[in-house]
C-alpha positions as CSV (number, residue, x, y, z in Angstrom):
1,X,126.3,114.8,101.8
2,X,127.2,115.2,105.3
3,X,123.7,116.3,106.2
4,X,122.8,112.9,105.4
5,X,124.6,110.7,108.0
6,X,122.7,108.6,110.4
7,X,119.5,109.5,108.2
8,X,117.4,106.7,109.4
9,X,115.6,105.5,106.4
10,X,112.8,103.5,108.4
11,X,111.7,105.8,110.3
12,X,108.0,106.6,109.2
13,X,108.2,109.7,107.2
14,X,104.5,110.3,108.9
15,X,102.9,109.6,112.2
16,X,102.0,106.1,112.3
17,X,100.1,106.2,115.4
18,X,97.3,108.8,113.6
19,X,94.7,107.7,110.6
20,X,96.2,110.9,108.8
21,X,99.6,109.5,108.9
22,X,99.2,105.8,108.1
23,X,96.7,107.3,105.3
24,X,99.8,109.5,103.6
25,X,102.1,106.4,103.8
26,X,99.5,103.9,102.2
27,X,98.7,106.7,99.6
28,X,102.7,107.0,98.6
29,X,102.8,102.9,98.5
30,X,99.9,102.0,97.0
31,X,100.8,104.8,94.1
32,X,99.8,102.7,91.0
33,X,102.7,104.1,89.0
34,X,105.1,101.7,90.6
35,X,103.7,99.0,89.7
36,X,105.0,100.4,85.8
37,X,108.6,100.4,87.1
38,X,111.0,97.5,85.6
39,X,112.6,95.6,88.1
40,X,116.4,96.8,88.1
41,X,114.6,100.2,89.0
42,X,113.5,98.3,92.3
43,X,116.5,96.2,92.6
44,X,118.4,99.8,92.4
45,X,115.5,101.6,95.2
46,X,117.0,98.5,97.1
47,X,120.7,99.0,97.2
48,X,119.8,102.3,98.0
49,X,117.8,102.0,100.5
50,X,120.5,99.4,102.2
51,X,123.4,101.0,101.7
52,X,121.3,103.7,103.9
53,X,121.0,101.4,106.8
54,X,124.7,100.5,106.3
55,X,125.6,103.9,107.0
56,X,126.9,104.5,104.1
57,X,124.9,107.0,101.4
58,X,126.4,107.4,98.1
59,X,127.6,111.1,97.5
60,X,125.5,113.6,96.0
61,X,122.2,111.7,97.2
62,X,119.2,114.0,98.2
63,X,116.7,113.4,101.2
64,X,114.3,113.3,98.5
65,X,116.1,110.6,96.6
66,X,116.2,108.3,99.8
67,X,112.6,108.8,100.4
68,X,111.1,107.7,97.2
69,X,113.4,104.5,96.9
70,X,112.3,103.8,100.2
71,X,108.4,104.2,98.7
72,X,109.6,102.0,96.0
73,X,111.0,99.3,98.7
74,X,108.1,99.6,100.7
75,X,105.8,99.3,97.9
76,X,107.4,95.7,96.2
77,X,109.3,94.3,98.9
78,X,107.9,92.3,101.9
79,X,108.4,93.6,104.9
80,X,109.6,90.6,106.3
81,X,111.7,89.3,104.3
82,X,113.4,91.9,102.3
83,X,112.3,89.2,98.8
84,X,110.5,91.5,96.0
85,X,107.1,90.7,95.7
86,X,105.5,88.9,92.5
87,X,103.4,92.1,90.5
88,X,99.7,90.9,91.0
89,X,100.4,90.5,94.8
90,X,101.2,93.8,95.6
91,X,99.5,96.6,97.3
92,X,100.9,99.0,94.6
93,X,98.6,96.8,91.7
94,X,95.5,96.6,93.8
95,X,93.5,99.8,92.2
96,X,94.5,98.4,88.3
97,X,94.0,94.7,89.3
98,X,90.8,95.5,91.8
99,X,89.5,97.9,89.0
100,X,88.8,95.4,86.7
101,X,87.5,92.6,88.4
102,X,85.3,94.1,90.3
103,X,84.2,96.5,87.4
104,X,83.2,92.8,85.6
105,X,82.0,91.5,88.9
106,X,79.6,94.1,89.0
107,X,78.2,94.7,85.0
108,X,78.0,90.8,84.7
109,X,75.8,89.6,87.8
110,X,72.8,88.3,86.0
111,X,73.2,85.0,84.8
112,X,74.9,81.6,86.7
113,X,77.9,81.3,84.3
114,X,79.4,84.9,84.6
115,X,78.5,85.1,88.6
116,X,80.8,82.1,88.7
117,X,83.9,82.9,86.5
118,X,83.9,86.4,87.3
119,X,83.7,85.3,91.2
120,X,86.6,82.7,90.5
121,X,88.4,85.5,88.7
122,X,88.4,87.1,92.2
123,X,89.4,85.0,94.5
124,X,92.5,83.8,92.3
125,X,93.4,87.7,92.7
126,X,92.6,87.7,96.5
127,X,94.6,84.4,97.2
128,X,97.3,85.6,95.6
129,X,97.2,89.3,97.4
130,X,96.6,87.5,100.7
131,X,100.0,85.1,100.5
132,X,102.1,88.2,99.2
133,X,100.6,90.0,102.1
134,X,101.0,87.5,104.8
135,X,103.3,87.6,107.5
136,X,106.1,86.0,106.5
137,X,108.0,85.0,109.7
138,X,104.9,82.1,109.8
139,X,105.6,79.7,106.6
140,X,102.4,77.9,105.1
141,X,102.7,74.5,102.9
142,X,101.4,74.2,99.5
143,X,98.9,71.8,100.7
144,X,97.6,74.6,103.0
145,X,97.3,77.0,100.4
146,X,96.0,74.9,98.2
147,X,92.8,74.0,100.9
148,X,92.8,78.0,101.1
149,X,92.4,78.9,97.9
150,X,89.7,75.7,97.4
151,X,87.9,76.9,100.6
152,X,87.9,80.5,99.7
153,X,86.6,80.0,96.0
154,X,84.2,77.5,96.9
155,X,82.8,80.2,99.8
156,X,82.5,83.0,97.2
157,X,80.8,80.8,94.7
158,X,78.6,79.2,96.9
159,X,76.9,82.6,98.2
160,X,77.3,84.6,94.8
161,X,75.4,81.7,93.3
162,X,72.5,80.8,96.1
163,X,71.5,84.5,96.4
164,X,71.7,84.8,92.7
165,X,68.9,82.5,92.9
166,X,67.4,83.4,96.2
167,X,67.0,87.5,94.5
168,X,65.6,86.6,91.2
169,X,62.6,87.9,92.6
170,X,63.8,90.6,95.2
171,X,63.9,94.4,93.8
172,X,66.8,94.4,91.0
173,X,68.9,96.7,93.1
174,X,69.5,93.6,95.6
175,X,70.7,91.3,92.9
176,X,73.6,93.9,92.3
177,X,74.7,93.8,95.7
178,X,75.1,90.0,95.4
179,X,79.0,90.2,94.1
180,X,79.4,92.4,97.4
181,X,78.0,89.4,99.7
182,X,80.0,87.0,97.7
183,X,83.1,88.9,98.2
184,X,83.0,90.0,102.0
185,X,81.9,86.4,102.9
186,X,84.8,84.8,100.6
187,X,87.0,87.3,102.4
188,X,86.2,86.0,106.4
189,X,87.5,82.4,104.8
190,X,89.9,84.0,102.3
191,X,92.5,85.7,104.9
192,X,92.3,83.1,108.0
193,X,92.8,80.4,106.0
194,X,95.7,81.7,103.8
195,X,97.4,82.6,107.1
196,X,96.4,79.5,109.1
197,X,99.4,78.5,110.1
198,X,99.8,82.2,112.5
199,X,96.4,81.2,113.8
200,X,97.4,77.7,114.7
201,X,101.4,78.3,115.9
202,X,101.1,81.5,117.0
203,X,102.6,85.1,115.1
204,X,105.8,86.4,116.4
205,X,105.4,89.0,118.9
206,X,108.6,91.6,120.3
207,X,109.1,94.4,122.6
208,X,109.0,97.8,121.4
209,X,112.4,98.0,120.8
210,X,111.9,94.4,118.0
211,X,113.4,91.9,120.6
212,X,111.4,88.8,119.8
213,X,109.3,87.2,123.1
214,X,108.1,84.7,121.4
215,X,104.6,83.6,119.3
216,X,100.9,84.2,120.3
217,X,97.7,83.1,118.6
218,X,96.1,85.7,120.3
219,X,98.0,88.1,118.3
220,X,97.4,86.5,115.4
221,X,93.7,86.2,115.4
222,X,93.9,90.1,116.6
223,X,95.6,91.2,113.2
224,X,94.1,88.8,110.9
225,X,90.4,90.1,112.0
226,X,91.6,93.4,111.8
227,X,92.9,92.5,107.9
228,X,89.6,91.1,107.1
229,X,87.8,94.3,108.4
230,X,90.2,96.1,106.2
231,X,89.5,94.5,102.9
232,X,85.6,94.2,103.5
233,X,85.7,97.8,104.0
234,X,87.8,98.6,100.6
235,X,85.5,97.2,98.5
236,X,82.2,97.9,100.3
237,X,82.1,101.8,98.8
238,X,82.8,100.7,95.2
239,X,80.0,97.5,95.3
240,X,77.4,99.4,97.4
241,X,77.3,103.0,96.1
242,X,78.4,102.0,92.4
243,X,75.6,99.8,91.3
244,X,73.1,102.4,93.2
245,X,74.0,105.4,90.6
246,X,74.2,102.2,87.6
247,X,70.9,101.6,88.0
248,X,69.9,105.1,87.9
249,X,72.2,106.2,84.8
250,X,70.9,103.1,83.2
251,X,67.3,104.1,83.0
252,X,68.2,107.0,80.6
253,X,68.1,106.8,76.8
254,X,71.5,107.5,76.2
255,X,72.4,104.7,78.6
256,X,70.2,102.0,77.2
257,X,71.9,103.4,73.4
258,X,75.7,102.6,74.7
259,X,75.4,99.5,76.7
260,X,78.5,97.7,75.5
261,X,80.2,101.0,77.5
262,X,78.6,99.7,80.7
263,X,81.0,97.4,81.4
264,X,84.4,99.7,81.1
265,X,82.4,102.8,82.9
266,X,82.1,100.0,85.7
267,X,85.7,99.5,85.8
268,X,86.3,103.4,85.8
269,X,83.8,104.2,88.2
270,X,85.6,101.5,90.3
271,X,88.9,103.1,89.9
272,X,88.0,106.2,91.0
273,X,86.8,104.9,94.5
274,X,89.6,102.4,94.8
275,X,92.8,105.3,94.4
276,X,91.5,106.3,97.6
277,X,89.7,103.3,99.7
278,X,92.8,101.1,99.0
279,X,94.9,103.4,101.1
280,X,92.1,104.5,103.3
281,X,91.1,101.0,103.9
282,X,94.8,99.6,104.6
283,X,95.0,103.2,107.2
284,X,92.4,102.1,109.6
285,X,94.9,99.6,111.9
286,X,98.4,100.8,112.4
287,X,100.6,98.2,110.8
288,X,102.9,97.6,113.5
289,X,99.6,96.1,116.1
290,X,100.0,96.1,119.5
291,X,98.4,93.9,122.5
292,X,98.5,94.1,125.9
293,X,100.9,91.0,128.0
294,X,97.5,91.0,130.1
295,X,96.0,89.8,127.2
296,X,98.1,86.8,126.0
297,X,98.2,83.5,126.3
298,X,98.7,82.6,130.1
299,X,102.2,80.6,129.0
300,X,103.5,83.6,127.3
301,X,102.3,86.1,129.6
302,X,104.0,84.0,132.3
303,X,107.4,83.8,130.3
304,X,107.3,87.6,129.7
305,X,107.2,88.3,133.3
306,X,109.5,86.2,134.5
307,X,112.3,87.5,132.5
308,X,111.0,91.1,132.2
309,X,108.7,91.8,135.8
310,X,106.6,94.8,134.1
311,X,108.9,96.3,132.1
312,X,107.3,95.1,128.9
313,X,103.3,96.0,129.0
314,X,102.8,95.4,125.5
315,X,103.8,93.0,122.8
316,X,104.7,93.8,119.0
317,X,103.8,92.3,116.1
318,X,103.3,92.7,111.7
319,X,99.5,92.4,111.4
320,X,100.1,92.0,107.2
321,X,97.8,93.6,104.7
């Protein structure tokens, strides 16, 4: 296909620098349906999608072909690294895997023993997410994702469980909400402290053109909060809105007649807002972030103008997911 020839696979197939763009890109990643696809289909979107970059496209391939196995890289390999990411971890499972624990979350709020598990449940799935989703090029010790994970759980259980008590007796649409507290505050301990290590050393940071300048904690803190905004913010339509129009279906006959249905119409209910706030959610910070050298650490700053006067403005960096 001579057409073909210096295609350039990576570049974005929308405009990343608009929410409309990143929103596309997110949708055609996070598309659950990969998440069905055995691995040598991956392993073969791979070669594919290397031999690309090699210069080298089998004959007979279609632009088509070259963008979905680049969908299917982008969507189980870290970006990183190039290593396939384990199932659970990946942004492509996040509407099955998010479904269902929060659909449980939600239906079983009530009593102390549920509010735990189902909270513990959670952050298990989060943890996991979060160290497939970090940013690679900063490594973290099993000790410190252990401390993570302990931190994190403890955090979720800990307000899940004291304003379980504190609402017993507030109106019963607050006690619903309580799996929403738990999870945005287990979230603000969640992410930093899975990715610790880019907070305390510093996240690589490059030129626009990928030339590494070196590591900034600024950076890091800079994509990190605006990864904790970005999960807060995918589950906060499903937790807030959901157990609002619950607690109104539930106060029909035919509701009260079918309540061993509550807890799968949950997780359905949840699904429906999570196909598009996972995507949406992940579009609101461009994935490549960008600060300003004014804005650095003074070392860093210094070292970038002594070897580049003002050519370089702004610094580069992977914010993670």
């Amino acid at each position: 296909m001579e057409s073909l020839k210096g295609f350039d696979i990576d570049a974005p197939r929308w405009d990343q620098s608009t929410f409309m763009g990143r929103l596309k890109h997110f949708f055609n990643i996070t598309d659950c349906r990969t998440a069905l696809l055995p691995d040598s289909r991956l392993d073969e979107a791979k070669a594919l999608v290397e031999s690309c970059r090699a210069g080298s496209v089998p004959p007979g391939t279609t632009e088509e072909q070259l963008h979905y196995a680049k969908k299917l890289y982008d969507s189980a390999f870290h970006p990183d690294t190039g290593d396939r990411m384990n199932l659970i971890g990946r942004m492509s499972f996040q509407v099955p895997g998010g479904m269902a624990i929060t659909g449980f979350m939600l239906q079983f709020y009530r009593t102390v023993p549920a509010v735990v598990f189902w909270q513990w449940v959670n952050q298990s799935f989060n943890a996991l997410v979060n160290y497939t989703n970090r940013n690679a090029a900063s490594p973290i010790t099993p000790k410190q994702i252990g401390v993570a994970y302990v931190t994190a759980t403890s955090t979720a259980l800990a307000t899940a469980v004291g304003l379980n008590l504190y609402t017993k007796k507030a109106p019963p649409l607050v006690a619903r909400w309580v799996p929403f507290a738990a999870v945005a505050a287990a979230n603000c301990v969640n992410i930093p402290m899975m990715r610790q290590q880019e907070i305390l050393s510093g996240i690589a940071v490059t030129d626009e053109d990928g030339n590494k300048l070196g590591h900034s904690r600024k950076a890091a803190v800079k994509g990190i909060t605006q990864v904790v905004i970005s999960r807060v913010t995918m589950a906060a339509p499903g937790m807030i809105i959901l157990p609002i129009i619950m607690q109104r279906l539930e106060k029909h006959r035919f509701m009260q007649k079918i309540t061993f249905l509550h807890g799968p119409l949950q997780v359905m209910m949840v699904g429906v807002f999570l196909i598009f706030m996972v995507p949406a959610a992940c579009s609101l910070f461009p994935q490549r972030c960008s600060m300003a050298v004014s804005k650095l650490e003074p070392e860093l700053r210094e070292s970038i103008v002594s070897q580049y006067g003002d050519r370089v403005s702004y610094v580069y960096f992977n914010k993670g997911l």
